[in-house]
N, C-alpha and C positions, 0 to 999 in steps of 0.2 A: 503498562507500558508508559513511559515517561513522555513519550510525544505525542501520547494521545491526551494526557493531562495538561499541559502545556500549546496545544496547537490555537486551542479559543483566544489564549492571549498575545503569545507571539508564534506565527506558522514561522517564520524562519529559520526559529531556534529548533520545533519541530522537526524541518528537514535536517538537519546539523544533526542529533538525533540517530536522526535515520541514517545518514552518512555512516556514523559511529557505527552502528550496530552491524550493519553492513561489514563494515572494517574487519568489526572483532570478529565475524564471523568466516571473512577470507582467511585472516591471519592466522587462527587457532585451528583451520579447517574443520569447523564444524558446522552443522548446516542446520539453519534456521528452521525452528520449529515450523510450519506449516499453518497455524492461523495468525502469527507473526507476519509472515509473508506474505499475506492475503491481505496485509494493512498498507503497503508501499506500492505506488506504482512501477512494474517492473522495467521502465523506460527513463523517465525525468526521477525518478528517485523518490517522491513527495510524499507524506503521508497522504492517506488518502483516506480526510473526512468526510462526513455528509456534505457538506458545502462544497467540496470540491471535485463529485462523482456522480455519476447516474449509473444508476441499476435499472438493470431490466432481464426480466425474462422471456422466454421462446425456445420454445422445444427445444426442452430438456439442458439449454447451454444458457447459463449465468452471466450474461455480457454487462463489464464495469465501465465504465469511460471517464477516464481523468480529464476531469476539465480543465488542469493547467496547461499539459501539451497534446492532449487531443487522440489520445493513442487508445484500442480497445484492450481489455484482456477477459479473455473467454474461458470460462468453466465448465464443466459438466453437472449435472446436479441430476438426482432421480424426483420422478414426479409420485 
């Protein structure tokens, strides 16, 4: 993925990126593969690198938290 090669240098351009992908994928109606989408915050849009996330686990649900707007997203995962 191109914004994840790119985010160390410029995150900007990185979100720009994501914007994209996003687009092509309204416009074409086709729907983003699944560990693609687990790299974007589903709120502010941002990629979402190590520097800009926390992880944590607890029974059984995968909680992410962007740290540019503050927002969670929650997973399920088996133990």
């Amino acid at each position: 993925m191109l914004a994840a090669a790119v985010h160390a240098a410029h995150p900007e351009r990185s979100y720009r990126y994501v914007q994209i992908a996003k687009k092509i994928c309204s416009r074409t109606r086709v729907r983003m593969p699944r560990p693609l989408k687990r790299l974007f915050c589903k709120h502010c849009g941002s990629f979402l690198s190590p520097a800009v996330t926390r992880v944590r686990l607890c029974d059984g649900v995968l909680t992410t938290t962007c740290l540019l707007c503050g927002r969670q997203m929650r997973r399920p995962y088996r133990i």
